[in-house]
Backbone as XML, in Angstrom:
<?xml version="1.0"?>
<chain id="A" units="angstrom">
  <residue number="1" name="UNK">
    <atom name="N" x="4.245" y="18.170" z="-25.246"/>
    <atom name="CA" x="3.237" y="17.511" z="-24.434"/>
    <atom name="C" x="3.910" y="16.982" z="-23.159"/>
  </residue>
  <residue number="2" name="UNK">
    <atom name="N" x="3.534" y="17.447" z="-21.807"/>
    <atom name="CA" x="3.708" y="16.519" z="-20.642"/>
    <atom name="C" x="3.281" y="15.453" z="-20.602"/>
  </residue>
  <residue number="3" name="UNK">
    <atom name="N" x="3.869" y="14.417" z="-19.691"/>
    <atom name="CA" x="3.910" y="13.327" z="-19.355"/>
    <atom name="C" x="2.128" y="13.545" z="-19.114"/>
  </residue>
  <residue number="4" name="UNK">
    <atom name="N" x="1.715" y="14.096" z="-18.130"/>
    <atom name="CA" x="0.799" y="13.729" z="-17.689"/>
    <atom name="C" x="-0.610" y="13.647" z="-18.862"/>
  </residue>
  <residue number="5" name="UNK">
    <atom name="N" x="-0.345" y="15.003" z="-19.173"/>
    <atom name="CA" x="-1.615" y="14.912" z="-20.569"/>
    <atom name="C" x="-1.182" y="13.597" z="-21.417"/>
  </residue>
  <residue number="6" name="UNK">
    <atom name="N" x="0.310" y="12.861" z="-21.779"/>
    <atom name="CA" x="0.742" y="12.042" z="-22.465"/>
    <atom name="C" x="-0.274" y="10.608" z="-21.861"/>
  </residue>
  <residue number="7" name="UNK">
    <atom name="N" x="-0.748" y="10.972" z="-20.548"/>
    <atom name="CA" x="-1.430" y="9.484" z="-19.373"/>
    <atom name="C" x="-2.276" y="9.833" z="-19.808"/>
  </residue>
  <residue number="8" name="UNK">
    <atom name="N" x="-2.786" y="10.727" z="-19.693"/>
    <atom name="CA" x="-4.240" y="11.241" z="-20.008"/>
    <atom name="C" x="-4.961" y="10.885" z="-20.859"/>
  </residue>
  <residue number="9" name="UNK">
    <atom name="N" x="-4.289" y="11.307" z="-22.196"/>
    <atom name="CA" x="-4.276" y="10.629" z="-23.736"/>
    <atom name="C" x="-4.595" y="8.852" z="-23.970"/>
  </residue>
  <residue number="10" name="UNK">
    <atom name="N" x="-3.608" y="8.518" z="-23.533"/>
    <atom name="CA" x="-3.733" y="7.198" z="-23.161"/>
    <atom name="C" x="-3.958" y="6.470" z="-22.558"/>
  </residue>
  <residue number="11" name="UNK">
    <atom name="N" x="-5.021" y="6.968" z="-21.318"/>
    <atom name="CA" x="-5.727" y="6.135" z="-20.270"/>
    <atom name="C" x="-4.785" y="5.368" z="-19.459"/>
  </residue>
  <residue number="12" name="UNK">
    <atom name="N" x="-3.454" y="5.399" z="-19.286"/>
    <atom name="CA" x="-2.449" y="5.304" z="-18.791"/>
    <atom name="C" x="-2.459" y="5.682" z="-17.134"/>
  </residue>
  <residue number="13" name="UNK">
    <atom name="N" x="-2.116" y="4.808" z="-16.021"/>
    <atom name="CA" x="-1.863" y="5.524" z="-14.770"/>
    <atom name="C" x="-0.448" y="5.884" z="-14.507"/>
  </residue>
  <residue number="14" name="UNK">
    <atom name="N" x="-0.458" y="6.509" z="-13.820"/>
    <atom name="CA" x="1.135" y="7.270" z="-13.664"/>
    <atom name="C" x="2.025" y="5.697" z="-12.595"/>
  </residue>
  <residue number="15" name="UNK">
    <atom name="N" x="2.947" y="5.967" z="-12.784"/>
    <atom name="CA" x="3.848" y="5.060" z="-12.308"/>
    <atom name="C" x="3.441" y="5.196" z="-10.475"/>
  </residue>
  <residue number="16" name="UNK">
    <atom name="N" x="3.477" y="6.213" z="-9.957"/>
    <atom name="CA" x="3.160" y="6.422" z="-8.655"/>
    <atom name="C" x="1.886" y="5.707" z="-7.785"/>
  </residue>
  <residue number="17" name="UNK">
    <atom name="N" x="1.320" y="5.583" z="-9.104"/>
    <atom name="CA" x="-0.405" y="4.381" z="-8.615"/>
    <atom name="C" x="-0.116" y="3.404" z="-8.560"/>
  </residue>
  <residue number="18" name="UNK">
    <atom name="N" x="0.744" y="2.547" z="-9.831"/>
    <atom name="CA" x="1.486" y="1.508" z="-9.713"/>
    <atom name="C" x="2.337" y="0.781" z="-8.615"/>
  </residue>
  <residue number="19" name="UNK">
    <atom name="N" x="2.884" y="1.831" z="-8.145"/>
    <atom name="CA" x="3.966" y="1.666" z="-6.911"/>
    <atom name="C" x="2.966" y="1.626" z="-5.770"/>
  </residue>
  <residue number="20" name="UNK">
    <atom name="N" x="1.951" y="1.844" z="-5.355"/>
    <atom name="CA" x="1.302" y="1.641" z="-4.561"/>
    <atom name="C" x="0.339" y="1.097" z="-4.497"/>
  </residue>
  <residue number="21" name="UNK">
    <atom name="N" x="-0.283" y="-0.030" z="-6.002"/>
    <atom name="CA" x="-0.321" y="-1.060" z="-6.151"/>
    <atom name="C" x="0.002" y="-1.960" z="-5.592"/>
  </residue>
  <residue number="22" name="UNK">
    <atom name="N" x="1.313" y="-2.348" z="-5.591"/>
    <atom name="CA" x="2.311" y="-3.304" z="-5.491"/>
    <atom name="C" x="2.461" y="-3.075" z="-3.875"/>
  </residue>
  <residue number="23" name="UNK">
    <atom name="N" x="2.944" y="-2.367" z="-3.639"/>
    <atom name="CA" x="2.636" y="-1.909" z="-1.938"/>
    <atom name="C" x="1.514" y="-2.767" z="-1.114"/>
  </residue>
  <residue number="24" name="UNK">
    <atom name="N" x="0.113" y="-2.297" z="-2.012"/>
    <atom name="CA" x="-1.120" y="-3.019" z="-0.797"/>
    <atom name="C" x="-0.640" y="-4.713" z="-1.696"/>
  </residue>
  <residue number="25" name="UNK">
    <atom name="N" x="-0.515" y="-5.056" z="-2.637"/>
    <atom name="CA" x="-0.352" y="-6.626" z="-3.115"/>
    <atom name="C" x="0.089" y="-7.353" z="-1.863"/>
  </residue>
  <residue number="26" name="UNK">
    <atom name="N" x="1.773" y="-6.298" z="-1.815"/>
    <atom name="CA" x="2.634" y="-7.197" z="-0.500"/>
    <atom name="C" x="2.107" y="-7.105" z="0.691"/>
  </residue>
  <residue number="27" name="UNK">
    <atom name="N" x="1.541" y="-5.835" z="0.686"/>
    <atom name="CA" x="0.620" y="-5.918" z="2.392"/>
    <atom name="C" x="-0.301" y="-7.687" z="2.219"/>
  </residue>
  <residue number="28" name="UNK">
    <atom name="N" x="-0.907" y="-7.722" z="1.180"/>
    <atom name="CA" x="-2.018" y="-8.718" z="1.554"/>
    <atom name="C" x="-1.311" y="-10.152" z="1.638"/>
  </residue>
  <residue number="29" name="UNK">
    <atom name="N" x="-0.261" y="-10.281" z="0.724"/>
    <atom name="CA" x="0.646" y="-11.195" z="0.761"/>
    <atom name="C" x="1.297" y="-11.784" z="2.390"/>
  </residue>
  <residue number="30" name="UNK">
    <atom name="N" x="1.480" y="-10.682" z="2.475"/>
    <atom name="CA" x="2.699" y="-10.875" z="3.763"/>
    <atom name="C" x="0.949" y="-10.794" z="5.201"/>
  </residue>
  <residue number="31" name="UNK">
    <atom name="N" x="-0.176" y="-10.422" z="5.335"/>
    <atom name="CA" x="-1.395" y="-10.798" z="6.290"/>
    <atom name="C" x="-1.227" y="-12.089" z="5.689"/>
  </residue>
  <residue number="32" name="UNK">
    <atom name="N" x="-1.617" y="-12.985" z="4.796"/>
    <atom name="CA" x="-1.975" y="-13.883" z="4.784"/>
    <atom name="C" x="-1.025" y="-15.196" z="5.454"/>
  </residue>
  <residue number="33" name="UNK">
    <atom name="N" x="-0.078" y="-14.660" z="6.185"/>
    <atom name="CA" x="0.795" y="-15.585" z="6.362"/>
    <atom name="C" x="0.447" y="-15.854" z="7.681"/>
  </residue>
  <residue number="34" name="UNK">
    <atom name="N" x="1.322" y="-16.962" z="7.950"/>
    <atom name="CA" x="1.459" y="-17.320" z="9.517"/>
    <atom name="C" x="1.467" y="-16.633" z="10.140"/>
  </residue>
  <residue number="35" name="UNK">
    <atom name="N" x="1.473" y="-15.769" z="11.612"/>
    <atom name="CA" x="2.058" y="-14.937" z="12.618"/>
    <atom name="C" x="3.672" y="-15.995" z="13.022"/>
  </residue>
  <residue number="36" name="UNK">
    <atom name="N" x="3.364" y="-16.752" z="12.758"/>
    <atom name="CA" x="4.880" y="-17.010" z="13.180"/>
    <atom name="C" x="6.077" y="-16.744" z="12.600"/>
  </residue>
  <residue number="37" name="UNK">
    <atom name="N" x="5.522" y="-16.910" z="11.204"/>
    <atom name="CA" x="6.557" y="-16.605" z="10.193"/>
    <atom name="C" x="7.318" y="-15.163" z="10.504"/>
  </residue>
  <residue number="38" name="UNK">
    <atom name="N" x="9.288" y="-15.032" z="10.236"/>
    <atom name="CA" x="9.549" y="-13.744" z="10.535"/>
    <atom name="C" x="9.208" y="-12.618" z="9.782"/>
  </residue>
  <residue number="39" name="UNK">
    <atom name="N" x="8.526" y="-12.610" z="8.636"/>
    <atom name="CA" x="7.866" y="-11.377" z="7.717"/>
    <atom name="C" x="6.669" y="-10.422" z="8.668"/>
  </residue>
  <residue number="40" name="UNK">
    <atom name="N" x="6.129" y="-11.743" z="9.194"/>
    <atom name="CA" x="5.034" y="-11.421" z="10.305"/>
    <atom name="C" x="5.714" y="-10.486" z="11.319"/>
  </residue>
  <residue number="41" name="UNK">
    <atom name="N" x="6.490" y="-10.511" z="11.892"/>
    <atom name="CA" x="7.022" y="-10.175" z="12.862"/>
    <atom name="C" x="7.824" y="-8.542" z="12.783"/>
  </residue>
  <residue number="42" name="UNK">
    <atom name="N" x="8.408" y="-8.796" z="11.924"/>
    <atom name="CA" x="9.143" y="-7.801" z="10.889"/>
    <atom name="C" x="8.215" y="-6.400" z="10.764"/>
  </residue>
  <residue number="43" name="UNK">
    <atom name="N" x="7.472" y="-7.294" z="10.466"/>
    <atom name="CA" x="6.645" y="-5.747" z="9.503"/>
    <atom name="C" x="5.710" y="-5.497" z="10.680"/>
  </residue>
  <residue number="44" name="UNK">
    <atom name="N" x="4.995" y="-5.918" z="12.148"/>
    <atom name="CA" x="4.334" y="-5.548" z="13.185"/>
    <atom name="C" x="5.640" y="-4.664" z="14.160"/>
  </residue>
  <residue number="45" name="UNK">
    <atom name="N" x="6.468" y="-5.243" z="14.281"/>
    <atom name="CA" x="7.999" y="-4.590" z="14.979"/>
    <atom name="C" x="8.121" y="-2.819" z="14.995"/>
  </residue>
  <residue number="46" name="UNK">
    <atom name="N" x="8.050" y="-2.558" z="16.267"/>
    <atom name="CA" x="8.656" y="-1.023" z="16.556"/>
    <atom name="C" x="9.669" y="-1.219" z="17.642"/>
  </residue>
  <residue number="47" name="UNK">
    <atom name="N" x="10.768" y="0.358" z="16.537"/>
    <atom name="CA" x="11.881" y="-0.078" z="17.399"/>
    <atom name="C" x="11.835" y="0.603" z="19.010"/>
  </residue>
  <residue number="48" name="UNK">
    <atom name="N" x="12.435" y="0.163" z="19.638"/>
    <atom name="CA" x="12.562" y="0.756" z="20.921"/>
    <atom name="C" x="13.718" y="1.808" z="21.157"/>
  </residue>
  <residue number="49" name="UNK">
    <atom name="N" x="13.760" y="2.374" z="22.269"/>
    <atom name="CA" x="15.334" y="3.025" z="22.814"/>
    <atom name="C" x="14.774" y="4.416" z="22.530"/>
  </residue>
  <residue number="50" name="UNK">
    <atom name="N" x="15.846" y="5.382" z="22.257"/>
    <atom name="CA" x="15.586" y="6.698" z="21.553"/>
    <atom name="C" x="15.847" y="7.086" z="20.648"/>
  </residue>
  <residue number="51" name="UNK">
    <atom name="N" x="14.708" y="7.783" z="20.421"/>
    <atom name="CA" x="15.006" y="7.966" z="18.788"/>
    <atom name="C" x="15.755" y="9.622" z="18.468"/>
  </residue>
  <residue number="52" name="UNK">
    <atom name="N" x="15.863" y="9.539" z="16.903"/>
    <atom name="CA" x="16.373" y="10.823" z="16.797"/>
    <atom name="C" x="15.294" y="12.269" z="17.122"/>
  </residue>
  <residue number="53" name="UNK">
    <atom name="N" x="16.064" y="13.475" z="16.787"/>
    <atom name="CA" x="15.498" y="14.722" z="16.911"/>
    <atom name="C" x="14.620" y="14.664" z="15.803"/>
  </residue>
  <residue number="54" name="UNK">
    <atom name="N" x="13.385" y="15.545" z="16.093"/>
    <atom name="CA" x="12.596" y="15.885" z="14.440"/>
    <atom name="C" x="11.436" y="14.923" z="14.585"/>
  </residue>
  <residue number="55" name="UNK">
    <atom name="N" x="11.229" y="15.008" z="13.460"/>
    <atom name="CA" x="9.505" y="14.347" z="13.651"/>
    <atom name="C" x="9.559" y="12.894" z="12.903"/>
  </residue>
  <residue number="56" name="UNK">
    <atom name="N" x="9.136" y="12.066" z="13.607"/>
    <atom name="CA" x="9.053" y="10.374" z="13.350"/>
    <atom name="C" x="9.119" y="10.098" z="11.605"/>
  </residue>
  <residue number="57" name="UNK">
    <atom name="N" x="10.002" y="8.895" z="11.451"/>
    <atom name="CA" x="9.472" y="8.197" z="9.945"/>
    <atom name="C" x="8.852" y="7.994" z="10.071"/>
  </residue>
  <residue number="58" name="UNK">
    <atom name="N" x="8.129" y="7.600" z="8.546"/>
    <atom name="CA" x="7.219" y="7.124" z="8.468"/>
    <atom name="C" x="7.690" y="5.343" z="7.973"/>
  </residue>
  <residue number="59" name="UNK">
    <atom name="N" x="7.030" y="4.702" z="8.421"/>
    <atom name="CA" x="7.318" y="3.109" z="8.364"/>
    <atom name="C" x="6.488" y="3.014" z="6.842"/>
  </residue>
  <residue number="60" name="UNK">
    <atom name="N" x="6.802" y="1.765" z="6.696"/>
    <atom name="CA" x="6.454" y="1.559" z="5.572"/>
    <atom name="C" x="4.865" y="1.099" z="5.482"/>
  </residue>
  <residue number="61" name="UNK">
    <atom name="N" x="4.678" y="0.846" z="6.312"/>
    <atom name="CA" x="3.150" y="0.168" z="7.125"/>
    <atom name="C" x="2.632" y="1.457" z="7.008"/>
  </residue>
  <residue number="62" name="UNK">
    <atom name="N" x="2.764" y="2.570" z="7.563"/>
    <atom name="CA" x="2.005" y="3.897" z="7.256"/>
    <atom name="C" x="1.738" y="4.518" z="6.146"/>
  </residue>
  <residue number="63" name="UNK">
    <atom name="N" x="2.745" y="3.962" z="5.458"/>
    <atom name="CA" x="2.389" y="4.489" z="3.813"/>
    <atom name="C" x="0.831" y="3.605" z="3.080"/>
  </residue>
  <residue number="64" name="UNK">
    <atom name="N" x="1.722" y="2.171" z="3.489"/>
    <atom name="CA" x="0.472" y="1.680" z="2.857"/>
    <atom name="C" x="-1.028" y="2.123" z="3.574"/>
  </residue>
  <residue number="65" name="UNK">
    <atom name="N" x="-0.937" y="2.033" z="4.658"/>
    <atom name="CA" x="-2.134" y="1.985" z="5.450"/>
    <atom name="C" x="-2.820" y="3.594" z="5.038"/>
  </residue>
  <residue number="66" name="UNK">
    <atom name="N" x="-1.737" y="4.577" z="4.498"/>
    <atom name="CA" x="-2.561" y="5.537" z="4.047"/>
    <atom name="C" x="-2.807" y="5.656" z="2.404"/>
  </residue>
  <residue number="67" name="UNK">
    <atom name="N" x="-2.634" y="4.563" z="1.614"/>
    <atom name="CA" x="-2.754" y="4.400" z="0.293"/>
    <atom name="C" x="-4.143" y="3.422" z="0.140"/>
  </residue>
  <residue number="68" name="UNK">
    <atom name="N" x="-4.223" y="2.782" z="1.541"/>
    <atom name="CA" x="-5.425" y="2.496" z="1.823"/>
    <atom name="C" x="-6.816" y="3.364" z="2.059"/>
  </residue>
  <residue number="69" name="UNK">
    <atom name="N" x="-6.559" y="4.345" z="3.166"/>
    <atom name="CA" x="-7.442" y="4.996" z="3.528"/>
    <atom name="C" x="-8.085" y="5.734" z="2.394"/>
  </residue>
  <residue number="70" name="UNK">
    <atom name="N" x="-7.012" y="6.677" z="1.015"/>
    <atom name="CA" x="-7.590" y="7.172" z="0.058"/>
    <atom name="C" x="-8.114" y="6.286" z="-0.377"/>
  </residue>
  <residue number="71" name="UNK">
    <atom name="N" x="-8.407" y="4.845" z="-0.837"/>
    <atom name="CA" x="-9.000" y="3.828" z="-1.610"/>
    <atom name="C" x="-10.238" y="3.475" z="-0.483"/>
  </residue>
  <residue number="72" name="UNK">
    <atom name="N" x="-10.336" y="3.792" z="0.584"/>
    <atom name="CA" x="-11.748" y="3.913" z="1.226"/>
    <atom name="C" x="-11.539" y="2.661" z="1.629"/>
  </residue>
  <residue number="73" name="UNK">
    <atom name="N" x="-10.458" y="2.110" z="2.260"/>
    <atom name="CA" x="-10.545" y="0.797" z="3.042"/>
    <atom name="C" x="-10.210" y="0.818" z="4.372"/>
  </residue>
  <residue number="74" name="UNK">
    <atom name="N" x="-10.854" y="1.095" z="5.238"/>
    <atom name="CA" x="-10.833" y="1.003" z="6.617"/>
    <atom name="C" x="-10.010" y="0.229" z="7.409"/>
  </residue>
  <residue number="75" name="UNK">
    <atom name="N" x="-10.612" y="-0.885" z="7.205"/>
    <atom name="CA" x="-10.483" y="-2.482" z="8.102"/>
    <atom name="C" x="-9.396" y="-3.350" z="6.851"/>
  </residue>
  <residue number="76" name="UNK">
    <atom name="N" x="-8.250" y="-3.253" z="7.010"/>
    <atom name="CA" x="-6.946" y="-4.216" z="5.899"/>
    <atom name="C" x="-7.298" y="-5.645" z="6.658"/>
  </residue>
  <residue number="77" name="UNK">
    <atom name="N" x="-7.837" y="-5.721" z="7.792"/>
    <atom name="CA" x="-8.207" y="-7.171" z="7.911"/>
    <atom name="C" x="-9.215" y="-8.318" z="7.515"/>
  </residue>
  <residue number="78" name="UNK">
    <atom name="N" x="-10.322" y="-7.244" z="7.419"/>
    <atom name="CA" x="-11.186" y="-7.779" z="6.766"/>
    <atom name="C" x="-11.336" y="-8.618" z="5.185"/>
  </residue>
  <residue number="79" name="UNK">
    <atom name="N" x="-11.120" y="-7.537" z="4.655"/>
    <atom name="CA" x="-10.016" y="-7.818" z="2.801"/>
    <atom name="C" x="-9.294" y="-8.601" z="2.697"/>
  </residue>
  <residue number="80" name="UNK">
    <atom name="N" x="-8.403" y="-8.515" z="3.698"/>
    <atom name="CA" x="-7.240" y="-9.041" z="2.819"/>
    <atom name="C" x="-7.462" y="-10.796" z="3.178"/>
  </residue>
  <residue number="81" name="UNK">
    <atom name="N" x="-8.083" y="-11.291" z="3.688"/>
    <atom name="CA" x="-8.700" y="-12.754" z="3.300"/>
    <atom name="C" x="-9.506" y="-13.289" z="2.354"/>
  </residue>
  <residue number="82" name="UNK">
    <atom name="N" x="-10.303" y="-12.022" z="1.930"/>
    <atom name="CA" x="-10.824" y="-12.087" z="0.723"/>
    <atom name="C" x="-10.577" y="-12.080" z="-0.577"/>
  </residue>
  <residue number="83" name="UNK">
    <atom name="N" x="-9.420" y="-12.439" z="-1.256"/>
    <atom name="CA" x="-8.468" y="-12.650" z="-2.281"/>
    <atom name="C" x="-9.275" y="-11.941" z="-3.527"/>
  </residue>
  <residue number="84" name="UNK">
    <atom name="N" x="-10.298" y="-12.772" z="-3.742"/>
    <atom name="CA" x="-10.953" y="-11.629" z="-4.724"/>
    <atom name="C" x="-11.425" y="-10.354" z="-4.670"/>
  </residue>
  <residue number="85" name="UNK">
    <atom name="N" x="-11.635" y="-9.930" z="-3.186"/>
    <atom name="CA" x="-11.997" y="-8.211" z="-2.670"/>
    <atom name="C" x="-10.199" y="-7.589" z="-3.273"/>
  </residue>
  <residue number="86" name="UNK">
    <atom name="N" x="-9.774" y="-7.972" z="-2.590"/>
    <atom name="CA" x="-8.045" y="-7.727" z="-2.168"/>
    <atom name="C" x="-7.579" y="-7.435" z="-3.501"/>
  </residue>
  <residue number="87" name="UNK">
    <atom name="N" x="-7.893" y="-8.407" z="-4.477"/>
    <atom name="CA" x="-7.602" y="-8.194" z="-5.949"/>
    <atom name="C" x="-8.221" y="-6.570" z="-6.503"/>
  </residue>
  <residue number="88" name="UNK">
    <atom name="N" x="-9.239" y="-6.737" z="-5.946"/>
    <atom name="CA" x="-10.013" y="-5.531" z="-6.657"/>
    <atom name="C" x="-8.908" y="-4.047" z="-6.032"/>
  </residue>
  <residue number="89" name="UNK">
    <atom name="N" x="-9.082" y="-3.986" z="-5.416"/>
    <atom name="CA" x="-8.427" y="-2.978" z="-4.287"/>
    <atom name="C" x="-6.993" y="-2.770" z="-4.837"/>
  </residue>
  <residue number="90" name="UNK">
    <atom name="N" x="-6.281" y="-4.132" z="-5.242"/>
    <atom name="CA" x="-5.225" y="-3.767" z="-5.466"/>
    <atom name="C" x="-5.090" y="-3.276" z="-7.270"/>
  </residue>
  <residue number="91" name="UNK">
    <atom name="N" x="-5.836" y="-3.831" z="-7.812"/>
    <atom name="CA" x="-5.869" y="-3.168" z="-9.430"/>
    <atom name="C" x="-6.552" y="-2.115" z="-9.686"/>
  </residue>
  <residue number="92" name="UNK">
    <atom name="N" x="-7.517" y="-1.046" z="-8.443"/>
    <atom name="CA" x="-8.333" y="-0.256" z="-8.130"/>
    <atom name="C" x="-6.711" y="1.028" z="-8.028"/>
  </residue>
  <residue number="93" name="UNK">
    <atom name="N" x="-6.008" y="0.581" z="-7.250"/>
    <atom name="CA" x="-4.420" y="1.275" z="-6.621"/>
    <atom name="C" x="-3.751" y="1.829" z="-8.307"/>
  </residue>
  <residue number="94" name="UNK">
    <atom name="N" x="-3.972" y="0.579" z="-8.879"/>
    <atom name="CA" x="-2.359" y="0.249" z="-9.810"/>
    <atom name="C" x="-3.223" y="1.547" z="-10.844"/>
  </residue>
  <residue number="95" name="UNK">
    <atom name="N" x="-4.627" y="1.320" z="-11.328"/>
    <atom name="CA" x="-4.902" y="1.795" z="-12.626"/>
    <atom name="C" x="-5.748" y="3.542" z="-12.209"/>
  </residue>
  <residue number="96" name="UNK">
    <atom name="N" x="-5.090" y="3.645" z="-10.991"/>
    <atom name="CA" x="-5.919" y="5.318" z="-10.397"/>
    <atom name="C" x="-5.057" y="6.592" z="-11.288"/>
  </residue>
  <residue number="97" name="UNK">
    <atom name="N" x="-5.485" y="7.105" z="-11.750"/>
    <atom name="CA" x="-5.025" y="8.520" z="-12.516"/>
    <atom name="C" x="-5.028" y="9.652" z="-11.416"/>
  </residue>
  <residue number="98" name="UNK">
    <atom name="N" x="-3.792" y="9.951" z="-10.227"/>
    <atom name="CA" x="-3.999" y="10.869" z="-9.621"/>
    <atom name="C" x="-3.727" y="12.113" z="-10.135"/>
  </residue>
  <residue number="99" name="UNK">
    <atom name="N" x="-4.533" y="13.108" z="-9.381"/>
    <atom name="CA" x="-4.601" y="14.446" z="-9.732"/>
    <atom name="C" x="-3.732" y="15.336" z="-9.833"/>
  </residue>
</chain>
């Protein structure tokens, strides 16, 4: 038996939903803060100068923001003041069985 039929079986989400769970958590964690605070700052920050050959990283902000978009959340500003929306969204992430 694979892992996955093994999730399957057991209504289990794969570790990979989990991890991007935890991802939008800290996104909402780290909006709710000050703008002054340096987390604030940190995580809005692009670097300058030149960059390498090849095609751009991806920041970590892009990941989430597209772990968002599959979960059908547009606007991360709106939510994420809403602690009980934000909750949903984020245990919506953790318990998804992807394909």
């Amino acid at each position: 038996m694979f892992n996955k039929e093994f999730q399957e079986k057991l209504g289990l989400a794969q570790v990979t939903s989990y991890i991007k769970g935890q991802r939008i958590q800290w996104l909402g964690h780290i909006m709710r803060r000050s703008e002054e605070e340096t987390i604030s700052a940190v995580m809005e920050w692009k670097p300058g100068g030149k960059g390498f050959g090849g095609r751009l990283r991806k920041r970590w902000l892009n990941m989430v923001e597209e772990d968002l978009e599959a979960l059908g959340v547009q606007e991360r500003k709106e939510f994420v003041q809403d602690l009980e929306r934000w909750r949903d969204i984020v245990i919506t992430a953790r318990t998804l069985l992807e394909s």
